[in-house]
MOPAC internal coordinates of N, CA, C and O (Angstrom, degrees):
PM7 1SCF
backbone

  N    0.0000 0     0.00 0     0.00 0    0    0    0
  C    1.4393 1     0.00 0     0.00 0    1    0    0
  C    1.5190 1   108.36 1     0.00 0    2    1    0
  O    1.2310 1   114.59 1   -58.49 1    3    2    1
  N    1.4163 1   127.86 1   121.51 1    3    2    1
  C    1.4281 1   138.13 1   154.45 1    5    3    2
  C    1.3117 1   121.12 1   -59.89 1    6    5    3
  O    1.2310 1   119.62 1   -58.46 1    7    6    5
  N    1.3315 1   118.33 1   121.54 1    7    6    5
  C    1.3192 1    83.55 1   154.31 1    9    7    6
  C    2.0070 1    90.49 1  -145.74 1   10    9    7
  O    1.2310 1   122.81 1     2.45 1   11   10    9
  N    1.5587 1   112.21 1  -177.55 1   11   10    9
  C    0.9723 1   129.55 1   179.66 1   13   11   10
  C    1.2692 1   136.78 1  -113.63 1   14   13   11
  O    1.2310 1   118.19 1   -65.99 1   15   14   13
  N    1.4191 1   121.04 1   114.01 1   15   14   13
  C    1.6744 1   130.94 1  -173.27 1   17   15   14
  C    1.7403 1   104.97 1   -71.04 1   18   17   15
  O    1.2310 1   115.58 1   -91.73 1   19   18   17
  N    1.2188 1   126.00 1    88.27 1   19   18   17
  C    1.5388 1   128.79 1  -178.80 1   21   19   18
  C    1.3400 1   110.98 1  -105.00 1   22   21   19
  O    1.2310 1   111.25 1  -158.18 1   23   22   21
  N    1.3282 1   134.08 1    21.82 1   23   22   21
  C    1.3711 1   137.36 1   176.44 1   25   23   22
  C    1.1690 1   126.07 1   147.27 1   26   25   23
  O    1.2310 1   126.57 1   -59.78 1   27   26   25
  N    1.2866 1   104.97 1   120.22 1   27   26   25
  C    1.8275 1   131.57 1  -151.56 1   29   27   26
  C    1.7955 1    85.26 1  -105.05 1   30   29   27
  O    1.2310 1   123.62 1   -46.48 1   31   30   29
  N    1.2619 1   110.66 1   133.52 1   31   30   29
  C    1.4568 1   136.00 1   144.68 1   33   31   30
  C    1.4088 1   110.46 1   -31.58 1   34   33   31
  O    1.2310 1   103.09 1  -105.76 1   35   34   33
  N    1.3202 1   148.66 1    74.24 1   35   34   33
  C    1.3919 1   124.94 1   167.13 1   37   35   34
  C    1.5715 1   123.79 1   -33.80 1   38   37   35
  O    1.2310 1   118.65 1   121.21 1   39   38   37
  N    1.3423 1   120.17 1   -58.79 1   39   38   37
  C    1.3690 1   120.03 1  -179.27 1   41   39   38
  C    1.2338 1   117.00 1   -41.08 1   42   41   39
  O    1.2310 1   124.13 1   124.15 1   43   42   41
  N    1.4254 1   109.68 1   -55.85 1   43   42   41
  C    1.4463 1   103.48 1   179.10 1   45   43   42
  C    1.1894 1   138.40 1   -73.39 1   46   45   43
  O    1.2310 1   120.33 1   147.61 1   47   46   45
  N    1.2717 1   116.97 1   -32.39 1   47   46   45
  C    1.7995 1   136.21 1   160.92 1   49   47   46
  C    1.1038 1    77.06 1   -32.63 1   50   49   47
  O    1.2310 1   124.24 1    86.11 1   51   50   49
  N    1.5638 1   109.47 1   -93.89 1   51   50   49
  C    1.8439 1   118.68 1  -153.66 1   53   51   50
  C    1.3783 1   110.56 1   -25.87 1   54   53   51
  O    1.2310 1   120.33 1   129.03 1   55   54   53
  N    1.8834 1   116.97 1   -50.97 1   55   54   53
  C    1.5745 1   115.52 1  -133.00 1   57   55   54
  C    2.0720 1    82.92 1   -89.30 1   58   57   55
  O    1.2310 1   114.19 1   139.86 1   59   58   57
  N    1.3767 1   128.61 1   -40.14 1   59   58   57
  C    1.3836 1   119.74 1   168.94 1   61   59   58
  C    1.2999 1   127.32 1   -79.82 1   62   61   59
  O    1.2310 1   126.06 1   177.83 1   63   62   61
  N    1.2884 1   105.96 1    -2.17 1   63   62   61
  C    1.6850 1   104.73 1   173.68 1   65   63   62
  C    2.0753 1    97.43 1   -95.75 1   66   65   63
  O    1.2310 1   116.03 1   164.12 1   67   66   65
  N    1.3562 1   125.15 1   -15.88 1   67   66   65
  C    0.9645 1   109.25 1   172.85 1   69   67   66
  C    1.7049 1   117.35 1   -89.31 1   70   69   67
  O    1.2310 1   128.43 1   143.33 1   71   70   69
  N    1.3916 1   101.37 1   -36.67 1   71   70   69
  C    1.6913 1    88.51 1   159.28 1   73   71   70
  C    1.1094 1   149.61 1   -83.06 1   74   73   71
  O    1.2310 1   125.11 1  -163.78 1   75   74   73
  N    1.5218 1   107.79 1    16.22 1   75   74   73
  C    1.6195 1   125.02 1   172.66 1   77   75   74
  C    1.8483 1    91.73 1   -95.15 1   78   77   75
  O    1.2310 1   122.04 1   123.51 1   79   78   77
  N    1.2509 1   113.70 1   -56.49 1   79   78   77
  C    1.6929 1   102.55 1   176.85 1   81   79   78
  C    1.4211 1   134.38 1   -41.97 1   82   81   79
  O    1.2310 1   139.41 1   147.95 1   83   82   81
  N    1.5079 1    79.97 1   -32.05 1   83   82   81
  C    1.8805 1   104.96 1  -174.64 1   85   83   82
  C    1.7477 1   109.34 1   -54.66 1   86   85   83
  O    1.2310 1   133.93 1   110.54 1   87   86   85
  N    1.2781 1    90.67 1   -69.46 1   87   86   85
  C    1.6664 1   135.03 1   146.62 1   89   87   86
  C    1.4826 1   109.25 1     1.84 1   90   89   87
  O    1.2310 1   121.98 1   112.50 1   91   90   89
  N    1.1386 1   113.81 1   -67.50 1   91   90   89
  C    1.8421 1   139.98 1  -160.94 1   93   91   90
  C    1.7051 1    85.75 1   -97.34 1   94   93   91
  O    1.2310 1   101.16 1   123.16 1   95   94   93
  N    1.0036 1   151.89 1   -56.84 1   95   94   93
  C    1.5918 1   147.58 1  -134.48 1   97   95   94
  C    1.2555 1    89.42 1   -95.07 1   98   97   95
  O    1.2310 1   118.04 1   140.26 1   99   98   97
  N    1.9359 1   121.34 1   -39.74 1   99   98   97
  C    1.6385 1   106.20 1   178.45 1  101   99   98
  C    1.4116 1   122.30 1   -76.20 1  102  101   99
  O    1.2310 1   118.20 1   153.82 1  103  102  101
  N    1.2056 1   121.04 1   -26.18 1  103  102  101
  C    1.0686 1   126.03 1   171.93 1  105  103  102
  C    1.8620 1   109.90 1   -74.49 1  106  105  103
  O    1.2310 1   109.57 1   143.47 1  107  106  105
  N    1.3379 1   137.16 1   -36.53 1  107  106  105
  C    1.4062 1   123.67 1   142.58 1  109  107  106
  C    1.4084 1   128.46 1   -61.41 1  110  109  107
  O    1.2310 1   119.57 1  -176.63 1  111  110  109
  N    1.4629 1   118.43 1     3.37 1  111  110  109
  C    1.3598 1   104.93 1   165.43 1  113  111  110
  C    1.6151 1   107.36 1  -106.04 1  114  113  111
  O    1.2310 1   132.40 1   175.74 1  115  114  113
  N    0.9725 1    93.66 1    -4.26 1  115  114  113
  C    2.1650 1   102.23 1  -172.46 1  117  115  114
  C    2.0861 1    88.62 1   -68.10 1  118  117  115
  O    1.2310 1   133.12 1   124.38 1  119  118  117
  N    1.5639 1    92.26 1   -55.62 1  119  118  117
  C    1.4535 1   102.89 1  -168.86 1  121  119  118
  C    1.6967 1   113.97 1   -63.11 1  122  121  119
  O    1.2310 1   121.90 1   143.04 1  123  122  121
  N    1.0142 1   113.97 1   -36.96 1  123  122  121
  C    1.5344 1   127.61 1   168.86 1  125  123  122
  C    1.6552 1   106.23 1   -56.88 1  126  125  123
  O    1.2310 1   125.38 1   106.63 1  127  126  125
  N    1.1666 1   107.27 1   -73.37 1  127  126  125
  C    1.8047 1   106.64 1   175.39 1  129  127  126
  C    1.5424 1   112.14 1   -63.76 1  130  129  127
  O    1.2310 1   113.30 1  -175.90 1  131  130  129
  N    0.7883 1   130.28 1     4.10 1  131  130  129
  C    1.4691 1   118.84 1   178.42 1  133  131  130
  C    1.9299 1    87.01 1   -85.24 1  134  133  131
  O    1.2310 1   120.09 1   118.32 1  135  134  133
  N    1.7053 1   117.43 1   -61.68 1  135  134  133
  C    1.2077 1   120.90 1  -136.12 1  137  135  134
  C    2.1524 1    83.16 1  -107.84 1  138  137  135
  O    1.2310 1   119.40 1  -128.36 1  139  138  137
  N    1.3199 1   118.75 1    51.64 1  139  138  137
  C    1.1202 1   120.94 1  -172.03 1  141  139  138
  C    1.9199 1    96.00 1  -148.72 1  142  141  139
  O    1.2310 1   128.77 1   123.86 1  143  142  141
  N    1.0186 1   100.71 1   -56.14 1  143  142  141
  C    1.3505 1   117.23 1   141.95 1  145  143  142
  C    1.2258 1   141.17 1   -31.00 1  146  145  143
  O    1.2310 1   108.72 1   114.15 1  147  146  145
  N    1.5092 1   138.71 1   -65.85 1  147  146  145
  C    1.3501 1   146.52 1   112.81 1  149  147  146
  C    1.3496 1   121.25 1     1.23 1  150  149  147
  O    1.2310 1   122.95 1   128.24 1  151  150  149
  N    1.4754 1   111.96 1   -51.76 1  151  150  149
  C    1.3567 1   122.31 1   170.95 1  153  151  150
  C    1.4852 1   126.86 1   -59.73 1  154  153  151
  O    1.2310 1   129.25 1   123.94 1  155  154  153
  N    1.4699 1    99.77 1   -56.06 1  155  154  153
  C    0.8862 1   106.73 1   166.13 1  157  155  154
  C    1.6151 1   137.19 1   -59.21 1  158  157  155
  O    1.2310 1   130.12 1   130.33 1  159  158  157
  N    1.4888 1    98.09 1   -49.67 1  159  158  157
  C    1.6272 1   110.12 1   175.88 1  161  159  158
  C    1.9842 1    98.77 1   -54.32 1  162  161  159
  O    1.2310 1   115.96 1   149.38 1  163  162  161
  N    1.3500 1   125.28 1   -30.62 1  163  162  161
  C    1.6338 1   131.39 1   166.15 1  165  163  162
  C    1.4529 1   103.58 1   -35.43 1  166  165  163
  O    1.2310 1   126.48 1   105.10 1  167  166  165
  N    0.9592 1   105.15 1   -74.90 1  167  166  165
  C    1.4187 1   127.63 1  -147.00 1  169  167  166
  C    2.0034 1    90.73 1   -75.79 1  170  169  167
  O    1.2310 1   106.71 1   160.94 1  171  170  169
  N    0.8847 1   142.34 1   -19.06 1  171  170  169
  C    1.7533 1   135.31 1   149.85 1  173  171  170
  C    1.0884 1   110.83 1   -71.91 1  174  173  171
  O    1.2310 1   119.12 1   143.17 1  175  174  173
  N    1.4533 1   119.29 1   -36.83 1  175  174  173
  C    1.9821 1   113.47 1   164.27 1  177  175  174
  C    1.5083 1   100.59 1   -35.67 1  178  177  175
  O    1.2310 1   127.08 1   106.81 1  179  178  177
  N    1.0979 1   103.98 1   -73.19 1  179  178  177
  C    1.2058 1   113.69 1  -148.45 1  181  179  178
  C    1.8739 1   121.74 1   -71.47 1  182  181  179
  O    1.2310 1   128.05 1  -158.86 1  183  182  181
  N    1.0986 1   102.11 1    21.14 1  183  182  181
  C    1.2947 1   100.10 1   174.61 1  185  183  182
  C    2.0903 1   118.29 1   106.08 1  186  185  183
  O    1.2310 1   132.82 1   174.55 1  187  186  185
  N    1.6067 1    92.84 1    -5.45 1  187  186  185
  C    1.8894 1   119.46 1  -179.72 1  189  187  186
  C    1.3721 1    97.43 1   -60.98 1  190  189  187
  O    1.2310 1    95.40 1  -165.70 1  191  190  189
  N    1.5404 1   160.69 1    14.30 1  191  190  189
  C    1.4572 1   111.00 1  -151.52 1  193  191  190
  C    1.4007 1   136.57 1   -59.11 1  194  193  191
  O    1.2310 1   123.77 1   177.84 1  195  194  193
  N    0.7752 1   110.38 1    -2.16 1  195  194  193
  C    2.0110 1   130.76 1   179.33 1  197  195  194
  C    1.2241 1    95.53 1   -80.33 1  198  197  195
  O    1.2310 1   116.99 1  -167.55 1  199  198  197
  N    1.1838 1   123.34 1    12.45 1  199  198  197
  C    1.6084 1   116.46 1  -168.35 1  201  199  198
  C    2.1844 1    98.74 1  -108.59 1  202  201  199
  O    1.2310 1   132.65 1   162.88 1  203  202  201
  N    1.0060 1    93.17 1   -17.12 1  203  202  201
  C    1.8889 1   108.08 1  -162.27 1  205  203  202
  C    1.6454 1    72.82 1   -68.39 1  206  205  203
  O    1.2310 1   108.70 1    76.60 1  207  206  205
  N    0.9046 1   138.74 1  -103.40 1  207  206  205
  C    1.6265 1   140.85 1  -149.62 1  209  207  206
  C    1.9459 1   118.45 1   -32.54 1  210  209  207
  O    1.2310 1   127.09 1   169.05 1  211  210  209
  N    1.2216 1   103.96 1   -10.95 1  211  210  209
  C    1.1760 1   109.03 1   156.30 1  213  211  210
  C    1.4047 1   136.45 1   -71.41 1  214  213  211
  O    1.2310 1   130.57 1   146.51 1  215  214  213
  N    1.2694 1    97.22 1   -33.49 1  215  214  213
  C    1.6618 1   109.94 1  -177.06 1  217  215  214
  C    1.4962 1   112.98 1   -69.25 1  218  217  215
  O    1.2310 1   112.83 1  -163.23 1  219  218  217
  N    1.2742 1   131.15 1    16.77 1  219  218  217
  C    1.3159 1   135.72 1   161.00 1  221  219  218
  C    1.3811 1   116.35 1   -90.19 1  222  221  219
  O    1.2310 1   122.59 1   151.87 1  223  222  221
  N    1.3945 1   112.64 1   -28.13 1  223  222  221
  C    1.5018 1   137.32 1  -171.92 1  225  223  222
  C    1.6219 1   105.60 1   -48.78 1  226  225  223
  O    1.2310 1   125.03 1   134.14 1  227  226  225
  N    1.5591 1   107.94 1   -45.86 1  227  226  225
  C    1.4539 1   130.00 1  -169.59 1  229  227  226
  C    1.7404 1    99.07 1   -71.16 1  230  229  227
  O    1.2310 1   121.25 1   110.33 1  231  230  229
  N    1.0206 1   115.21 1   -69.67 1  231  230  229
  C    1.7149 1   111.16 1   168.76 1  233  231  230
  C    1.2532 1   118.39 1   -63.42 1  234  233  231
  O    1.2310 1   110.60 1   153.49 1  235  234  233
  N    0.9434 1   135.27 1   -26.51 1  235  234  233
  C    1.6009 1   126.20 1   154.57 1  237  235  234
  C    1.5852 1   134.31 1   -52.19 1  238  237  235
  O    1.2310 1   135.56 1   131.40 1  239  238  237
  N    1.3786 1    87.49 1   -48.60 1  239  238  237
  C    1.8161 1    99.08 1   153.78 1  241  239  238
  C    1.4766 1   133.57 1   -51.06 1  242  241  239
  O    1.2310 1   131.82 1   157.09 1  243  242  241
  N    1.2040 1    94.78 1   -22.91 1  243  242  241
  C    1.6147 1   111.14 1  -166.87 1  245  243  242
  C    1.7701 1   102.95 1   -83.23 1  246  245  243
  O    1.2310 1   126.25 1   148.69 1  247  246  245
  N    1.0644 1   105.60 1   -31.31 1  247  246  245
  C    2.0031 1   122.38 1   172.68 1  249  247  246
  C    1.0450 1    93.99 1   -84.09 1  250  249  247
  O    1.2310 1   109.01 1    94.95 1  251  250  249
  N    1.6292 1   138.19 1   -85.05 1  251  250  249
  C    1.7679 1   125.40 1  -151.72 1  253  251  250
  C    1.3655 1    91.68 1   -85.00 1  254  253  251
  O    1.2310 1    97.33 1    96.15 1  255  254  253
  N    1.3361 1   157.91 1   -83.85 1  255  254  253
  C    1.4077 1   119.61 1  -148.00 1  257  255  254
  C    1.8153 1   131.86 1   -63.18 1  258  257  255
  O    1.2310 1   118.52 1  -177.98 1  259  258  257
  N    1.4114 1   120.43 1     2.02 1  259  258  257
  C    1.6031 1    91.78 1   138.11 1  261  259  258
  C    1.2824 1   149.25 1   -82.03 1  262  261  259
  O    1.2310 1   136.90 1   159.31 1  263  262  261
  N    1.5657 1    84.87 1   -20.69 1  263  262  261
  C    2.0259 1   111.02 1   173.42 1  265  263  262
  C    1.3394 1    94.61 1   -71.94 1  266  265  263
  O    1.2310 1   104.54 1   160.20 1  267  266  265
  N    1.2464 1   146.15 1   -19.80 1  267  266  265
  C    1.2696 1   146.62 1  -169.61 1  269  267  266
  C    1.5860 1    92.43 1   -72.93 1  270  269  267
  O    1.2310 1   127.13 1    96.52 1  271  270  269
  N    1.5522 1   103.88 1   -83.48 1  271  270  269
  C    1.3193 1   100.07 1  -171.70 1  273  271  270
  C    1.5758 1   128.07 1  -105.22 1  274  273  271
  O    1.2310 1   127.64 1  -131.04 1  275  274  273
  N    1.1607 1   102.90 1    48.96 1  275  274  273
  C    1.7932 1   133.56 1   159.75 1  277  275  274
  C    1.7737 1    95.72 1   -84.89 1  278  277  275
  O    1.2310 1   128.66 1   119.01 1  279  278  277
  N    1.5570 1   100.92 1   -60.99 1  279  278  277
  C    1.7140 1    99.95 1  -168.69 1  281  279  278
  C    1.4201 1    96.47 1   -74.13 1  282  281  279
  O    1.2310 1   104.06 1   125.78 1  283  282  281
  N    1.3545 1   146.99 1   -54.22 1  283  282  281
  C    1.2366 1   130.87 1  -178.98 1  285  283  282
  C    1.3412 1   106.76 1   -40.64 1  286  285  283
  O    1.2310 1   118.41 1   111.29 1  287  286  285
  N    1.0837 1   120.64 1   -68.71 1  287  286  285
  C    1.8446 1   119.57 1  -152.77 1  289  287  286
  C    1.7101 1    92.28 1   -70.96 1  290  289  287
  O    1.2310 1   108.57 1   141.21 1  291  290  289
  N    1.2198 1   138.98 1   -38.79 1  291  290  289
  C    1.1181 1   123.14 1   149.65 1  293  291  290
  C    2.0451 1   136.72 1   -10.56 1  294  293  291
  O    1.2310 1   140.27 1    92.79 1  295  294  293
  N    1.2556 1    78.28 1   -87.21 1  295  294  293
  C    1.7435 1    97.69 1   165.38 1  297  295  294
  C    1.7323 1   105.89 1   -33.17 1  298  297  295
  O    1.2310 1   138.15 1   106.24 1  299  298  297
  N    1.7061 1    82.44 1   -73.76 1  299  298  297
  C    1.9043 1    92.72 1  -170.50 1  301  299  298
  C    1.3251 1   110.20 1   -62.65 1  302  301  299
  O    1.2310 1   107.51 1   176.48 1  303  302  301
  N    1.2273 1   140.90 1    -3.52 1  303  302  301
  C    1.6358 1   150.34 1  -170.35 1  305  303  302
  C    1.4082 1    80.26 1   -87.88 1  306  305  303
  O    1.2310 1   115.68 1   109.63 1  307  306  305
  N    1.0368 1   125.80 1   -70.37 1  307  306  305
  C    2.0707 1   136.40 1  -146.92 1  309  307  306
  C    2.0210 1    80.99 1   -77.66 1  310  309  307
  O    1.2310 1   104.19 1   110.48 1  311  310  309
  N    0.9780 1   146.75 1   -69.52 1  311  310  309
  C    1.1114 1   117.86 1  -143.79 1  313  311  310
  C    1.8155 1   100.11 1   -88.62 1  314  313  311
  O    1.2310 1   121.90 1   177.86 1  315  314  313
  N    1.2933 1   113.96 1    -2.14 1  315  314  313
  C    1.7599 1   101.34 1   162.75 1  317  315  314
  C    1.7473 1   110.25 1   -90.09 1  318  317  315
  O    1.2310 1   114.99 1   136.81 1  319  318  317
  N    1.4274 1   127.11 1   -43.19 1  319  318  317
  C    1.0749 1   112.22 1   163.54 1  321  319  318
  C    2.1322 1   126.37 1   -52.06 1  322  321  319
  O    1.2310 1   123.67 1   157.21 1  323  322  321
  N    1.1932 1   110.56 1   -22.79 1  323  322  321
  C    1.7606 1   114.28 1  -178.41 1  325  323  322
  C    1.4053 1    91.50 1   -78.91 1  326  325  323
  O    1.2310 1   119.97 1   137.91 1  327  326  325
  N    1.4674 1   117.66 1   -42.09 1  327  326  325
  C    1.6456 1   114.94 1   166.66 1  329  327  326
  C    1.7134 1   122.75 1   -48.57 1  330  329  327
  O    1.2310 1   127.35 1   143.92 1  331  330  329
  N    1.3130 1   103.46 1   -36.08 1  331  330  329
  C    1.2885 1   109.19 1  -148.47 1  333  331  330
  C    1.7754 1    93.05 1   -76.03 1  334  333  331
  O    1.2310 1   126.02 1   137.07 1  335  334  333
  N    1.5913 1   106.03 1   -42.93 1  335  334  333
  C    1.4281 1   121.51 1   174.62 1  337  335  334
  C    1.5381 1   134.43 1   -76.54 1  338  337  335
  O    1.2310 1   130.58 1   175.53 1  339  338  337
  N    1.3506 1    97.20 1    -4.47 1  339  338  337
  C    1.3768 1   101.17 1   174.81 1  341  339  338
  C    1.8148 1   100.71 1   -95.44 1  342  341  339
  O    1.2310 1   120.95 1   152.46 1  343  342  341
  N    1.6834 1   115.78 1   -27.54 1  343  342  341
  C    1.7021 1   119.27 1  -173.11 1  345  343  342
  C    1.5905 1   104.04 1   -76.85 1  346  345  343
  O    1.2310 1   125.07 1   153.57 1  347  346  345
  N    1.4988 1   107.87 1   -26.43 1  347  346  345
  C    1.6464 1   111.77 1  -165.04 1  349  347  346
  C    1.7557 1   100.03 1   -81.74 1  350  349  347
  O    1.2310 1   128.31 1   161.01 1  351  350  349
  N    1.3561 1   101.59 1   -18.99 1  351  350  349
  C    1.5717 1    96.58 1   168.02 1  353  351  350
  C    1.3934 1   119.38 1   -55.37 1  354  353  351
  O    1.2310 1   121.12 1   135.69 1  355  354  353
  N    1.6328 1   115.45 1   -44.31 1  355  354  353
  C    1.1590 1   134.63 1  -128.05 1  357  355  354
  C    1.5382 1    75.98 1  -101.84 1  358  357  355
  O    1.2310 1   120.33 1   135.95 1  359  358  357
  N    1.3154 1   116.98 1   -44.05 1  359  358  357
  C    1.4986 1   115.60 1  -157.93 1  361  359  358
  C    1.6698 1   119.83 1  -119.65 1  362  361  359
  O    1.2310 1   126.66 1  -160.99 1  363  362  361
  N    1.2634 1   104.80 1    19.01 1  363  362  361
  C    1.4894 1   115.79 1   178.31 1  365  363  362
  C    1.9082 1   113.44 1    76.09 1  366  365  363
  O    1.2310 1   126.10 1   162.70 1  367  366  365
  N    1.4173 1   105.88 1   -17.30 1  367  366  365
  C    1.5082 1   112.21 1   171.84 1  369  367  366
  C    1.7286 1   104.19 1    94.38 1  370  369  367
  O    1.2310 1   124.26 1     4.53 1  371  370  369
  N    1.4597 1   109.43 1  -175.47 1  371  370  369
  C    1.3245 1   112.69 1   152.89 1  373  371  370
  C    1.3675 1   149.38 1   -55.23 1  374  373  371
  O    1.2310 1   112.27 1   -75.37 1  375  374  373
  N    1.4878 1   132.18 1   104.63 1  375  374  373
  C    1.4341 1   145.59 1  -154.21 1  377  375  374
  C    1.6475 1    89.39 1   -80.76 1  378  377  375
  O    1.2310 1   105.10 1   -49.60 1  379  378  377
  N    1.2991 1   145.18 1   130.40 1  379  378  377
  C    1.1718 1   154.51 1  -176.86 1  381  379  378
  C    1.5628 1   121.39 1  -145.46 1  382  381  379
  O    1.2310 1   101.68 1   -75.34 1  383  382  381
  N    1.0864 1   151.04 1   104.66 1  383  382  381
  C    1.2040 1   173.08 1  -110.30 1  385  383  382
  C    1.3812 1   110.31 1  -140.55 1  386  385  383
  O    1.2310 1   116.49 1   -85.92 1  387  386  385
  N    1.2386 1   124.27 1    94.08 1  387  386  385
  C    1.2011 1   152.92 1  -171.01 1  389  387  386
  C    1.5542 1   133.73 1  -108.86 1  390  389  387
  O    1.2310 1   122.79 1   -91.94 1  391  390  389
  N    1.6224 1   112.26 1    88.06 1  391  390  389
  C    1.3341 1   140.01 1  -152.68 1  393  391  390
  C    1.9066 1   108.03 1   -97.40 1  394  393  391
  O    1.2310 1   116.34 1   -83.94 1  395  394  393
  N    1.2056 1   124.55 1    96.06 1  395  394  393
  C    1.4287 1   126.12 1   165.19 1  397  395  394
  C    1.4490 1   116.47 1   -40.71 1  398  397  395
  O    1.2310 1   112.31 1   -50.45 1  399  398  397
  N    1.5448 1   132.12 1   129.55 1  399  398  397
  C    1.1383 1   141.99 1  -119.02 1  401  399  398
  C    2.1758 1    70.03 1  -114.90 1  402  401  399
  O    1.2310 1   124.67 1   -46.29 1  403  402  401
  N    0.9543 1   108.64 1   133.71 1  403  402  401
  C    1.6977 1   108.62 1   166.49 1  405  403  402
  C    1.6968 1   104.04 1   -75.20 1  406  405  403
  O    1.2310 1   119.90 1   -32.79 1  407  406  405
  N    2.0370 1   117.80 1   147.21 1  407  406  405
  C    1.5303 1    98.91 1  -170.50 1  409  407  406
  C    1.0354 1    87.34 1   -86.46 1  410  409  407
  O    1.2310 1   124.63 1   -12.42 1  411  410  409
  N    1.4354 1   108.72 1   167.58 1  411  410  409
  C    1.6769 1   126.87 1   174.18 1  413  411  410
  C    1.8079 1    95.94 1   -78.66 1  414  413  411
  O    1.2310 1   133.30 1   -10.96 1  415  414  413
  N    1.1692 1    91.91 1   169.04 1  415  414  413
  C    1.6215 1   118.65 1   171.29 1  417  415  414
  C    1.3461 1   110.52 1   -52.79 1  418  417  415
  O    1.2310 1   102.28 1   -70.65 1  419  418  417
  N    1.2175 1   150.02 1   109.35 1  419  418  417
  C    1.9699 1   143.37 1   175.26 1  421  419  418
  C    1.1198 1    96.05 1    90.61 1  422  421  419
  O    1.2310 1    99.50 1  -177.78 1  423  422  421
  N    1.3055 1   154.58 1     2.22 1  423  422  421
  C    1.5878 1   135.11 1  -179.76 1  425  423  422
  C    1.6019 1    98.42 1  -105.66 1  426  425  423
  O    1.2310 1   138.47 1   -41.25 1  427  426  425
  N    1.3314 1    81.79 1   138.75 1  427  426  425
  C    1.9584 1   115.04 1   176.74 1  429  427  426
  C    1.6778 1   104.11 1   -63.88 1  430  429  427
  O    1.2310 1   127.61 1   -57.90 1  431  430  429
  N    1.3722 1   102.96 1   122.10 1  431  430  429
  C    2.1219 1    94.52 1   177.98 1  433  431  430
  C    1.7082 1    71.62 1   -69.45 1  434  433  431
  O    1.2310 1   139.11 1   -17.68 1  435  434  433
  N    1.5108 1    80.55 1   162.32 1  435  434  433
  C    1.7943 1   132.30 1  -166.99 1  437  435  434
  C    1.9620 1    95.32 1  -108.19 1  438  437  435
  O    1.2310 1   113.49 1   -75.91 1  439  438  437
  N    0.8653 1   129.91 1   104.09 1  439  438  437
  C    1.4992 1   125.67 1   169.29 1  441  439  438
  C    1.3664 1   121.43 1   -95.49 1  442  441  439
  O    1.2310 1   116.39 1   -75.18 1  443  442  441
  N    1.1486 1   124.47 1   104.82 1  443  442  441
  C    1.6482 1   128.00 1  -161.65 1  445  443  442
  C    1.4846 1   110.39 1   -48.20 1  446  445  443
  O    1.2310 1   117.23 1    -4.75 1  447  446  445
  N    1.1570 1   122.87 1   175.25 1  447  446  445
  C    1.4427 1   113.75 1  -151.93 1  449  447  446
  C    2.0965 1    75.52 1  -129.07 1  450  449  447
  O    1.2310 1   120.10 1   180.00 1  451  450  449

């Protein structure tokens, strides 16, 4: 079965493509401040003290860089999907090929509602 993708939701592209980024950037900033941190707390071992006022830097990151790029990938989500729908006009959109799943062994058919 064919069928054709001719127009994507902007809002929503944008609003789940920005909280899956969000998503991924906090969890690289968790990992970044942990081992940025470390570094830092090093570098007051060693004789840095101007170095202690940094170590906020690492938890601070952890708040603005997913809001950072939640709203970026946001933005850029909405103006590639308005793209995506203004070309799929032009070009019928994505051709996608659509294969019925065989039932497994003991499972109840599912009757669409």
């Amino acid at each position: 079965m064919n069928y054709r993708i001719q127009h994507l939701d902007v809002l929503s592209v944008a609003s789940l493509g920005a909280l899956l980024y969000a998503g991924v950037a906090l969890v690289l900033a968790i990992v970044i401040s942990l081992f940025s941190s470390m570094i830092v707390a090093g570098m007051g071992h060693m004789g840095m003290p101007y170095a202690y006022p940094f170590m906020m830097v690492g938890p601070l990151m952890i708040v603005i860089f997913p809001l950072f790029y939640g709203v970026f990938a946001f933005i850029v989500l909405a103006i590639i999907t308005a793209l995506y729908n203004l070309f799929a006009g032009w070009t019928g959109g994505f051709l996608i090929t659509l294969q019925p799943e065989p039932a497994r062994p003991g499972s109840t058919p599912q009757i669409p509602a």
